[in-house]
N, C-alpha and C positions, 0 to 999 in steps of 0.2 A: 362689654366684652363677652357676655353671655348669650347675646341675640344670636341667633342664623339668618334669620332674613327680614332687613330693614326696608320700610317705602319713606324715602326722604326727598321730597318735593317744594320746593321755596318759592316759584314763580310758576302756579298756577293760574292763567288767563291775564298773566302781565304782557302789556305791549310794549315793543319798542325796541331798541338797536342792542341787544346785551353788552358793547361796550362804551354804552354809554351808562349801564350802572356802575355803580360803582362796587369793587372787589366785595368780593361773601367771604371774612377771613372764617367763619362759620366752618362754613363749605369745606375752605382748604384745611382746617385743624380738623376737619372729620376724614376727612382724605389722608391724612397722614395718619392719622389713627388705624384707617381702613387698612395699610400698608406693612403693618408691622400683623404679629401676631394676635390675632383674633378669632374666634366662633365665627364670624359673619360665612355663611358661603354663597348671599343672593340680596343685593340691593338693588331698590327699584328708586333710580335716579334723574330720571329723563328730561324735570325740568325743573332746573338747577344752571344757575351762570357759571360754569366752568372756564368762561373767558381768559379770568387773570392767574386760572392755578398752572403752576409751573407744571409741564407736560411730565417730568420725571415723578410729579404726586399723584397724578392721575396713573400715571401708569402702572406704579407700585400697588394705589388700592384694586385697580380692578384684575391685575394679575395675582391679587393675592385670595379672589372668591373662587368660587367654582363654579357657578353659574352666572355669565355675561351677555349682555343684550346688545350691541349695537346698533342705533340708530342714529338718526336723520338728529341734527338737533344745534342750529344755529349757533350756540352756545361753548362747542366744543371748539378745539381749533386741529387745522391737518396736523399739528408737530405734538398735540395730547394724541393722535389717535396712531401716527407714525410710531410715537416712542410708547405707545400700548403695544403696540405689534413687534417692534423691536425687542420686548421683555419679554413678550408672549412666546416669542421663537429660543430667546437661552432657558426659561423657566417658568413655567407657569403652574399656578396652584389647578386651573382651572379644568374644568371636564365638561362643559358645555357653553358655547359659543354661537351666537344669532349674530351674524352679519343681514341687517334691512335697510341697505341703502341702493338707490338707482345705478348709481355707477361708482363702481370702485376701480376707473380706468387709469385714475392719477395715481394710484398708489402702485408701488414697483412690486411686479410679476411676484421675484424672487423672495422678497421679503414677507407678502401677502402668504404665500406658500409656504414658510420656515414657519410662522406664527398659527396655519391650520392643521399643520402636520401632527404640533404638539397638545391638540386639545383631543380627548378620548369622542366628542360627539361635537361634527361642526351643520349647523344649516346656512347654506349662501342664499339669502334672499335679495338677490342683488343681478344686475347686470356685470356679470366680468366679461371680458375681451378672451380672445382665443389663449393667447399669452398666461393669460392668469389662470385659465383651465388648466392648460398643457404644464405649469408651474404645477399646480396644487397635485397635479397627478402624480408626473412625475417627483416630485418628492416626496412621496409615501415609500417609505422604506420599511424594512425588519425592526425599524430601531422606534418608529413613529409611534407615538401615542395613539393615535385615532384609529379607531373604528368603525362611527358611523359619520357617512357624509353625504348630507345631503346639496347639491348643486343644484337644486330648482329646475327654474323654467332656462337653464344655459345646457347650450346643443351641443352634442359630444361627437358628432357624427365626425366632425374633420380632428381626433383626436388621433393619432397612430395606432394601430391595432394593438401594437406589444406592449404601448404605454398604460394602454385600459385596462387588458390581462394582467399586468403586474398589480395596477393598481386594486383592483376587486380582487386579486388572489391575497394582495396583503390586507385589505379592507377585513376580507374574511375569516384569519387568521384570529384565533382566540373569542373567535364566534360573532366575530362581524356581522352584523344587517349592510345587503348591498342588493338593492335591487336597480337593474337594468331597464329601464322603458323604453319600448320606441313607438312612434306616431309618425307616421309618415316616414319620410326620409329622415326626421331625429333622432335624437338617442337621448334621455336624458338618465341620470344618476340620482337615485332616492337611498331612502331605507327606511 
């Protein structure tokens, strides 16, 4: 209960189908533990059978740290990372977020957007679709957590002009890092 940041790793260089192992009740009574009130604000979990923990355990632990990684990781399932972002958009403990996945095309614009709104520092390491730009932007309000965002290598050029002005005028607000790139005809969003 006293730690800040845990590295809790159980299938290092194991092969094979994760549900074909069998449930890590381990796993899931540390998850729940993660969820409630704790020191923790940074575990390093990445390879771990999260297969059979029910999506509302995962979601609670990792909405309960302050620094979240998400990645690539066979083990998870879309309805743990849906009902992460669903928690993450009413409440979240959290102030820094790594989305590192290829394509985050299947997850809905709007909800993707509620869940980045509310973290004070997001980086998208990811492929999003125009959709999920034009989402993430436009949802930055007066009322939104975040301040720095960074969008990678996704191109801003076909964004609406007033939508990117609002967006980096709210970015900037209480001292925001927002810097602008372009290359060529691109535009990209750093800080």
């Amino acid at each position: 209960n006293n730690l800040e940041h845990v590295l809790y790793n159980k299938l290092k260089d194991v092969k094979g189908d994760c549900c074909d192992f069998p449930p890590d009740l381990h796993l899931s009574r540390f998850l729940e533990v993660m969820g409630k009130n704790t020191k923790l604000k940074q575990v390093e979990m990445e390879e771990n059978n999260f297969f059979y923990v029910a999506p509302e355990i995962v979601a609670k632990a990792f909405n309960n740290l302050e620094h979240v990684e998400m990645k690539p990781n066979p083990c998870n399932t879309s309805a743990q990372i849906v009902a992460t972002l669903e928690l993450m958009a009413q409440r979240a403990k959290l102030k820094y977020v790594l989305f590192e996945y290829e394509d985050l095309s299947w997850l809905n614009p709007g909800l993707v957007a509620r869940a980045v709104v509310q973290v004070e520092q997001v980086d998208m390491r990811c492929g999003l679709s125009m959709a999920h730009v034009r989402a993430i932007l436009g949802a930055i309000s007066a009322t939104s957590r975040i301040r720095r965002l960074n969008l990678c290598d996704n191109d801003l050029s076909k964004v609406p002009v007033d939508v990117l002005e609002t967006a980096v005028k709210l970015l900037k607000r209480g001292g925001g890092v927002v810097k602008l790139e372009k290359k060529g005809k691109k535009l990209y969003l750093k800080y």
